[in-house]
N, C-alpha and C positions, 0 to 999 in steps of 0.2 A: 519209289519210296525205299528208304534205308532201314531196315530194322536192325535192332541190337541181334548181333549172332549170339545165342547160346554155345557155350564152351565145354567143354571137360576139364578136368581136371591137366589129364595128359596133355591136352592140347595148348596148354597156359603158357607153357615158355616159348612155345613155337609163334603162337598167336598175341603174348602180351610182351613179356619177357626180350624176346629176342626182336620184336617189333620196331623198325625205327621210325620215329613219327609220335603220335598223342592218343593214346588209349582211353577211354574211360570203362573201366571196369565194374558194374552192377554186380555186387553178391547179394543176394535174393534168397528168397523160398517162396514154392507153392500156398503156404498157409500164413503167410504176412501181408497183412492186410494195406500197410504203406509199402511194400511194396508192389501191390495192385497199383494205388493210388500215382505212383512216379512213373511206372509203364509208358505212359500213354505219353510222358511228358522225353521219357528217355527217347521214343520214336522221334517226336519231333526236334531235338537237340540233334540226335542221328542224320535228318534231314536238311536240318539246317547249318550243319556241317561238317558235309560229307566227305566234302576234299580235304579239311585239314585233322578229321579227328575221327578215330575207329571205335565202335560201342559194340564192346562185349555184352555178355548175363552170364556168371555161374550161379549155379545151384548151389546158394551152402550148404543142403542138405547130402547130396553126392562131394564134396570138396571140403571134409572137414582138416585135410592138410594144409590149404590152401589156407584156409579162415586162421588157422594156428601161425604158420608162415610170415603173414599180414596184421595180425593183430588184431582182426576183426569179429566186433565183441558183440555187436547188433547188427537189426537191420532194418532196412538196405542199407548197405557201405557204398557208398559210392568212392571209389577212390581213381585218381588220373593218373600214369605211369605218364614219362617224355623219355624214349629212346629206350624201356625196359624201365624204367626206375619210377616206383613211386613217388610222385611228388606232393600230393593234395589227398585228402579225405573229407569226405563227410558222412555223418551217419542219419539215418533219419530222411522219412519224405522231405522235399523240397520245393519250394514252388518252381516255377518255368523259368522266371526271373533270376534266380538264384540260380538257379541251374546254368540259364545259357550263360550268367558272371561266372560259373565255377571251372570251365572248360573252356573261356576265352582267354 
């Protein structure tokens, strides 16, 4: 099983930024309740495609440079990086459906 790695802050250019390949990037909190709800949905997107796509989590609680940097005004953001580069957002739960369309 693939789970979303948890990030740092520090560790974002090494592990998204400078990454080449397809990111999907989770900014989250503890106390958001959608994003409890996509969790379970980010594991199996992670699983389902493991070879061609890497699934972070930061905490936007610890990564308020990050969320500034990004633009990210709620949550969860999901947002996909290709080669380092943001390409796609979404904000907000999302179903499975939506999901596995956002990152193919």
């Amino acid at each position: 099983m693939s789970n979303p790695t948890l990030i740092t802050a520090d560790k974002f250019a090494t592990e998204v930024e400078n990454h080449t390949g397809v990111t999907l990037v989770d900014f989250y909190a503890d106390w958001c309740e959608p994003c409890k709800m996509i969790a379970p949905l980010l594991e199996v997107v992670a699983d389902e495609f493991e070879d061609d796509l890497k699934v972070v989590k930061v905490d936007a609680d610890q990564s308020s440079e990050l969320l500034a940097k990004y633009s990210v005004r709620g949550l969860p953001t999901l947002m996909l990086f290709k080669d380092g580069i943001p390409v796609a957002t979404k904000t907000g739960a999302i179903p499975l459906k939506e999901l596995r369309s956002f990152v193919s």
